[in-house]
C-alpha positions in Angstrom: -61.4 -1.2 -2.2 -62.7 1.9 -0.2 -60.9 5.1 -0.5 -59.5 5.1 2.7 -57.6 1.5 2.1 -56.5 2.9 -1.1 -55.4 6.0 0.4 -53.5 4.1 3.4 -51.7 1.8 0.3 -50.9 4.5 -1.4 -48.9 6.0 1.8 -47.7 2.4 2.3 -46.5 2.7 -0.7 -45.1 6.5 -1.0 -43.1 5.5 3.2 -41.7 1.8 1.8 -40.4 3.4 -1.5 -38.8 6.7 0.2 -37.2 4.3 2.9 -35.9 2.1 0.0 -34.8 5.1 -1.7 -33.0 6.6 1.4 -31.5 3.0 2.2 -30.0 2.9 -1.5 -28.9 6.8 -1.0 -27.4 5.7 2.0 -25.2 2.7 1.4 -24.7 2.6 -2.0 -23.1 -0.8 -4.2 -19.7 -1.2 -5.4 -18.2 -4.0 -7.2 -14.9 -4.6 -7.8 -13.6 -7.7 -10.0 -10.2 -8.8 -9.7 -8.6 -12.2 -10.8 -8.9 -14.9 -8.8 -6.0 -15.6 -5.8 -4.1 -17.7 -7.5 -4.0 -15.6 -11.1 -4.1 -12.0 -9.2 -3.3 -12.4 -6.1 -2.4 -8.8 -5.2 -5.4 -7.6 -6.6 -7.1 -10.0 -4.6 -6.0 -9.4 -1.6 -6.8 -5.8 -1.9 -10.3 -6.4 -2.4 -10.6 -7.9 0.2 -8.8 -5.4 2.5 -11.7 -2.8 0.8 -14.8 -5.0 1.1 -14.1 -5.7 4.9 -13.6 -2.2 5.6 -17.3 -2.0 4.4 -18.6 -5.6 5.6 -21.0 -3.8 7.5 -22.8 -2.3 4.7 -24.4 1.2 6.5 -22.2 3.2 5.0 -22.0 1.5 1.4 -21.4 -2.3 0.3 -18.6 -3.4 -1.5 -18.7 -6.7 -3.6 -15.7 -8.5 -4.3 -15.9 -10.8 -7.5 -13.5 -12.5 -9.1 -13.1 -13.9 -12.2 -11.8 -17.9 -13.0 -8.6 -19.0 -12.8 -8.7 -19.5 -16.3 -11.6 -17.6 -18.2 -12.8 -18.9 -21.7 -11.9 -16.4 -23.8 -12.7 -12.5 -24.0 -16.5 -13.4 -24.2 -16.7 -14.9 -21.4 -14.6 -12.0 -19.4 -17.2 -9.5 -20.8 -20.3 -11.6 -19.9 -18.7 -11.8 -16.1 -18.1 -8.0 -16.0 -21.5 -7.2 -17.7 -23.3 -9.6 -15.4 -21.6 -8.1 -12.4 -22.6 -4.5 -13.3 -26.6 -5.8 -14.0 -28.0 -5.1 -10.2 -29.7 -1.8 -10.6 -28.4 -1.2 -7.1 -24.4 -1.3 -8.2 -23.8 2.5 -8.7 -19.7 1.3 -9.6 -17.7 -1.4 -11.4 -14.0 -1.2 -10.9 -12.1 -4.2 -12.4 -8.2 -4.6 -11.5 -6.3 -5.9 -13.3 -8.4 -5.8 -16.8 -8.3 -8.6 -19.1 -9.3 -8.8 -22.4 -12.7 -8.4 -22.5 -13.1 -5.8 -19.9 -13.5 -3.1 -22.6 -16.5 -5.3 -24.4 -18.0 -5.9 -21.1 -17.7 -2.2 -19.3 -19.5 -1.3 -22.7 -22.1 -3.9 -22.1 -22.8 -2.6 -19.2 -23.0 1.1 -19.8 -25.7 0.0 -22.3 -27.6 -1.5 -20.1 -27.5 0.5 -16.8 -27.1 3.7 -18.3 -24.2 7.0 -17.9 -24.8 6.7 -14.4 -22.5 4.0 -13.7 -19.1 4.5 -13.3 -16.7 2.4 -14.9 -13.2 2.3 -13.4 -10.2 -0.1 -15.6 -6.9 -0.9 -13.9 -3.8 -2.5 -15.4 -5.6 -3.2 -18.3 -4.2 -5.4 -21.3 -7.0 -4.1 -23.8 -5.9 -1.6 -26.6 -5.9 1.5 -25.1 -8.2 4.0 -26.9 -10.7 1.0 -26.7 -10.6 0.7 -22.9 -10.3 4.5 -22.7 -13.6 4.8 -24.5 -15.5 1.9 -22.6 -14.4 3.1 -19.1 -14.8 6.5 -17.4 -11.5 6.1 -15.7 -8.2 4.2 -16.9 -5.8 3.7 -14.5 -2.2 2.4 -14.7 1.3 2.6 -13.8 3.0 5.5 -14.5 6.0 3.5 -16.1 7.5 6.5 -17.7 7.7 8.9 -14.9 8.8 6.4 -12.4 11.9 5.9 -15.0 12.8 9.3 -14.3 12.3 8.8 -10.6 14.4 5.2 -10.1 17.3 7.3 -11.2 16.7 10.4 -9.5 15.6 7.8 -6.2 19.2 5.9 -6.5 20.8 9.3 -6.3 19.2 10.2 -3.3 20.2 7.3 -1.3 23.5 7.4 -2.6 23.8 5.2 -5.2 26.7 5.3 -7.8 25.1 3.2 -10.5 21.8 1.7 -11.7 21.5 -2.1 -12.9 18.1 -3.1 -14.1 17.2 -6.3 -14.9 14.7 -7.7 -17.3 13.4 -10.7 -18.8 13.9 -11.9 -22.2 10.3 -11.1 -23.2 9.9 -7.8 -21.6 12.9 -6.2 -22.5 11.5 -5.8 -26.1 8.2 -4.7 -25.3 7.5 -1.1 -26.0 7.2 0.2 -22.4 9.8 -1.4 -21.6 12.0 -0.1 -24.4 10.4 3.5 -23.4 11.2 3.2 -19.9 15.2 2.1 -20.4 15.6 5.1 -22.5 14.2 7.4 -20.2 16.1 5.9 -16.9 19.4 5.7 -19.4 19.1 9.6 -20.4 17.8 10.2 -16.7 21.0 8.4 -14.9 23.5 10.0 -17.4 22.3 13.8 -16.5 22.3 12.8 -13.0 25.8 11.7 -13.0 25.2 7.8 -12.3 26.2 4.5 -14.5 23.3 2.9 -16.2 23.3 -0.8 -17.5 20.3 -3.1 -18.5 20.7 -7.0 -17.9 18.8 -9.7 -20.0 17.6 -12.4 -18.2 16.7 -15.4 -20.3 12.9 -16.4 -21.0 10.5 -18.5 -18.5 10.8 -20.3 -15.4 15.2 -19.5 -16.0 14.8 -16.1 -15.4 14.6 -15.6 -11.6 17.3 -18.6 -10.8 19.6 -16.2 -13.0 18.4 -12.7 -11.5 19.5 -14.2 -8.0 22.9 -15.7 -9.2 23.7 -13.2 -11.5 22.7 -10.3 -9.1 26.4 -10.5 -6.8 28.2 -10.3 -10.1 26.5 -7.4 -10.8 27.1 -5.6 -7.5 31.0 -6.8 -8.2 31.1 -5.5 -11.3 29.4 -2.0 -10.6 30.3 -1.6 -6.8 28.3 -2.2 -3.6 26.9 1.5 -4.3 24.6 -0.2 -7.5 21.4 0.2 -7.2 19.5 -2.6 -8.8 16.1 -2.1 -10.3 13.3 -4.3 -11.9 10.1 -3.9 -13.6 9.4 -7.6 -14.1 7.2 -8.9 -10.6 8.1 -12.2 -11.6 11.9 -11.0 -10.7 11.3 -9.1 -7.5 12.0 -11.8 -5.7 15.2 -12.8 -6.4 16.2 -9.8 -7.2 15.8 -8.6 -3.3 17.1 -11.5 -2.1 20.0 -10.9 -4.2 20.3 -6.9 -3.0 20.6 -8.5 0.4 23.0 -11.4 0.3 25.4 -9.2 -1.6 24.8 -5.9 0.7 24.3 -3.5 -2.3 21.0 -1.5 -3.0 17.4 -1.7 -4.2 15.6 1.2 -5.5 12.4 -0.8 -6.7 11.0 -4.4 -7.9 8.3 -4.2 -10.0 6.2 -2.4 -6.9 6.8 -5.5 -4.6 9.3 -4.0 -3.0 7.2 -4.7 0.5 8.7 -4.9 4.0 7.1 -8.8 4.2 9.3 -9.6 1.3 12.4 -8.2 3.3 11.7 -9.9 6.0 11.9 -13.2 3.8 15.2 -12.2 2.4 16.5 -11.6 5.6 15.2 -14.3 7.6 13.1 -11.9 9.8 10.2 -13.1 11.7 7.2 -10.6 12.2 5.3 -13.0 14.2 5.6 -10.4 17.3 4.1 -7.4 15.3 1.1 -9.2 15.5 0.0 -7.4 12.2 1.1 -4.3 12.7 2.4 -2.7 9.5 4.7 -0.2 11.4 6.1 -2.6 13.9 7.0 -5.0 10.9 8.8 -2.2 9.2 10.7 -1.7 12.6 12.4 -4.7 13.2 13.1 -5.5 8.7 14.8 -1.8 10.2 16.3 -3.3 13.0 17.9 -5.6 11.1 19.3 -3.8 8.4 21.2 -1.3 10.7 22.4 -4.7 12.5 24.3 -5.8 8.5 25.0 -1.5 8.0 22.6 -1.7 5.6 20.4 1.3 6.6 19.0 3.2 3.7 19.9 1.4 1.4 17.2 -0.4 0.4 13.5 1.2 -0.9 10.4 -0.5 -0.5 6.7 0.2 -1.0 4.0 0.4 1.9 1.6 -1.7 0.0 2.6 -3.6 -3.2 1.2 -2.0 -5.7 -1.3 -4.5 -7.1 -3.2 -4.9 -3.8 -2.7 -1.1 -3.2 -4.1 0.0 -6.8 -6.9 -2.4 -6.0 -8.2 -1.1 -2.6 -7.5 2.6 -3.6 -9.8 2.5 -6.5 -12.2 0.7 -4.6 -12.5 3.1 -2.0 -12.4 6.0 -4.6 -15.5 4.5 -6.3 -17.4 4.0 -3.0 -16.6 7.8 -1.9 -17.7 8.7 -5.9 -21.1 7.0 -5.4 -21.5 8.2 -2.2 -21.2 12.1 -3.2 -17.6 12.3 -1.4 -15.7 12.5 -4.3 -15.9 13.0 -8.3 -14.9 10.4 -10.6 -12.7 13.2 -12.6 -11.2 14.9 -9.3 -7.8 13.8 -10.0 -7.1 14.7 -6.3 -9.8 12.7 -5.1 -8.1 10.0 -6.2 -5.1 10.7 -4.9 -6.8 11.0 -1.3 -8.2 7.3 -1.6 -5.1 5.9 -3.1 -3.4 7.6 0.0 -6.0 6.1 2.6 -5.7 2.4 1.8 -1.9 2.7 1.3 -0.6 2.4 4.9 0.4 5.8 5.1 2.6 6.3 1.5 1.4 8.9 -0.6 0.8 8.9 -4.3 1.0 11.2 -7.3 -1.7 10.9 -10.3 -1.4 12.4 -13.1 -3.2 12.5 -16.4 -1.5 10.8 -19.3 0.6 12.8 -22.0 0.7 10.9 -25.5 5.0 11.4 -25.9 4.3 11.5 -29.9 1.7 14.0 -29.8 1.9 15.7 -26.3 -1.8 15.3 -26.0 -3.4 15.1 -22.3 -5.6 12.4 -22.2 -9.0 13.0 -20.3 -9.4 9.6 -18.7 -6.4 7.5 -18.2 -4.4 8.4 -15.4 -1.1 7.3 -14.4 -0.2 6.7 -10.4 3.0 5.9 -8.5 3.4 5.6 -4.8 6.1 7.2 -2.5 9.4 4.8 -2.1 10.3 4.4 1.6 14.3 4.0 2.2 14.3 1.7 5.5 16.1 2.9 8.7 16.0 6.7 6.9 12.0 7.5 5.6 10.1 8.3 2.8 12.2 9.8 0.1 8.8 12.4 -0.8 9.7 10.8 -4.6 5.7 11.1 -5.2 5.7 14.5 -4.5 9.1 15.3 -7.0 8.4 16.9 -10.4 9.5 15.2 -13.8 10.9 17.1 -16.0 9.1 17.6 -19.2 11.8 16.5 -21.7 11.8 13.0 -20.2 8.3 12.1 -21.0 8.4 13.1 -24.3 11.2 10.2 -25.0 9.8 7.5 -27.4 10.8 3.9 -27.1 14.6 3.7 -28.2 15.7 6.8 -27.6 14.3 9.3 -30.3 12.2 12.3 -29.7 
């Protein structure tokens, strides 16, 4: 080869990698796993909402995965998640919810790609000092805070009284021991009745939410706000707020305006989409039963919400417009894909050692009373002594 060829393939070589470079700068990769749309299908639909918004790849590509309906075990969960993260071109791996095996395979991942990638775990079921240590970012619920805010919510939209149902197998779970103790002191100090139902276990459970529901509104007034935590009780339990005109504060996060609209028969067809025009006439018909404010919802439900907001936050991290441990970056993507609801994160606080965590953060989204507005519940401080409350009670 003559020095000039070898010259002119060396500048071949030196334009093709800088324009690859660029092009990689430029739009970077994103995955984001979530369950499959029958086992997640919140999550799901979320991902999708992300990845379209970035379908056309200039300004970053987002690749929505998800996982079987029914995975083989935790190995094969961290093979999927480790295989996902392989491309050196994926600069970020969120996975919403996270399974077990998500901390095995976010660690798989890290070993293999380097500190460079970012590692984002949502709604995870792993032990939590091992997911905190495989990902860079944990986020969840913030179950204990939005204890304090159901109550202080049901004041606000004049509610006497707080029933909140659970199911058999939750109720003695520790977060949701935790969270009844914190709504229970939180309701008394705020002048309102607190009672917890027990629904019984499996497929019972919602046919006795939506009976038992008018009893409950009978026995604690129309002015009871009823409250779950379980999603698999949202349902009846709005349709049960409805039939028997009494109140909703929250359910489980699916609170929605589309699952209004079922309770109340509403047809949305004519909003052709629109979230805000749906909203009106769920509003419309409401104030047609008096039943304007009186019911809270959520502008996304919280599983697709969570999903698209960390998506996004990961794509504005890799593409320099945000930094993984900006807690208000976070907030600001959370807020973008939310339809207009606002969020508060906060880091965790360990209640039994008062310890901040560093990497798991805690979200909650801004309850919207329909026919009156958002009640600004994201933006309203918890008091401190709440959130050191320990399952049962003791402090």
């Amino acid at each position: 080869m003559s020095l000039v060829a070898a010259a002119c393939l060396a500048a071949s070589c030196v334009l093709s990698c800088s324009h690859q470079t660029a092009e990689t700068a430029a739009a970077p990769v994103v995955v984001l796993v979530t369950g499959s749309e029958a086992a997640s299908p919140l999550e799901f639909r979320g991902a999708e909402d992300v990845a379209r918004a970035y379908s056309g790849g200039k300004s970053g590509k987002l690749r929505h995965l998800s996982l079987p309906d029914k995975p083989k075990g935790e190995a094969a969960v961290s093979s999927f998640i480790a295989d996902a993260a392989s491309d050196p071109l994926v600069s970020a791996i969120v996975v919403s919810p996270s399974p077990a095996g998500t901390a095995s395979g976010l660690r798989k991942a890290k070993l293999a790609r380097g500190v460079g990638l970012l590692c984002v775990a949502s709604s995870s079921s792993e032990d939590i000092l091992d997911i905190e240590s495989s990902a860079d970012l944990v986020v969840e619920l913030d179950r204990a805070s939005r204890a304090y805010i159901v109550a202080w919510a049901a004041k606000k939209i004049g509610a006497r009284s707080i029933v909140a149902a659970y199911g058999l197998g939750e109720a003695a779970s520790p977060d949701a021991l935790r969270e009844r103790a914190i709504m229970s002191a939180a309701a008394s100090d705020l002048g309102l009745r607190y009672a917890a139902m027990i629904a019984p276990k499996g497929a019972e459970s919602a046919s006795f939410v939506r009976s038992a529901s008018g009893s409950w509104l009978r026995d604690y007034g129309p002015d009871a706000a009823l409250y779950c935590a379980d999603p698999d009780l949202a349902e009846p339990l709005i349709a049960g707020a409805v039939a028997g005109g009494g109140m909703l504060v929250d359910a489980a996060g699916s609170a929605t305006v589309a699952a209004y609209a079922a309770a109340l028969g509403v047809d949305l067809s004519s909003a052709k989409g629109d979230t805000k025009r749906e909203r009106r006439l769920v509003e419309a018909a409401l104030a047609a039963v008096g039943m304007k404010g009186r019911l809270c919802s959520w502008d996304s439900a919280y599983g697709r919400a969570s999903a698209a907001g960390l998506g996004e936050f990961a794509m504005r991290v890799a593409k320099g417009e945000a930094k993984k441990d900006e807690i208000n970056d976070l907030r600001a993507a959370l807020d973008d894909r939310s339809g207009g609801a606002a969020w508060m994160a906060e880091y965790d606080i360990d209640a039994a050692t008062g310890v901040k965590s560093v990497n798991r953060v805690l979200i909650r989204q801004d309850l919207y009373a329909l026919g009156s507005g958002y009640l600004q519940s994201a933006l309203q401080p918890v008091p401190a002594k709440y959130l050191l409350i320990k399952s049962g009670g003791s402090d």
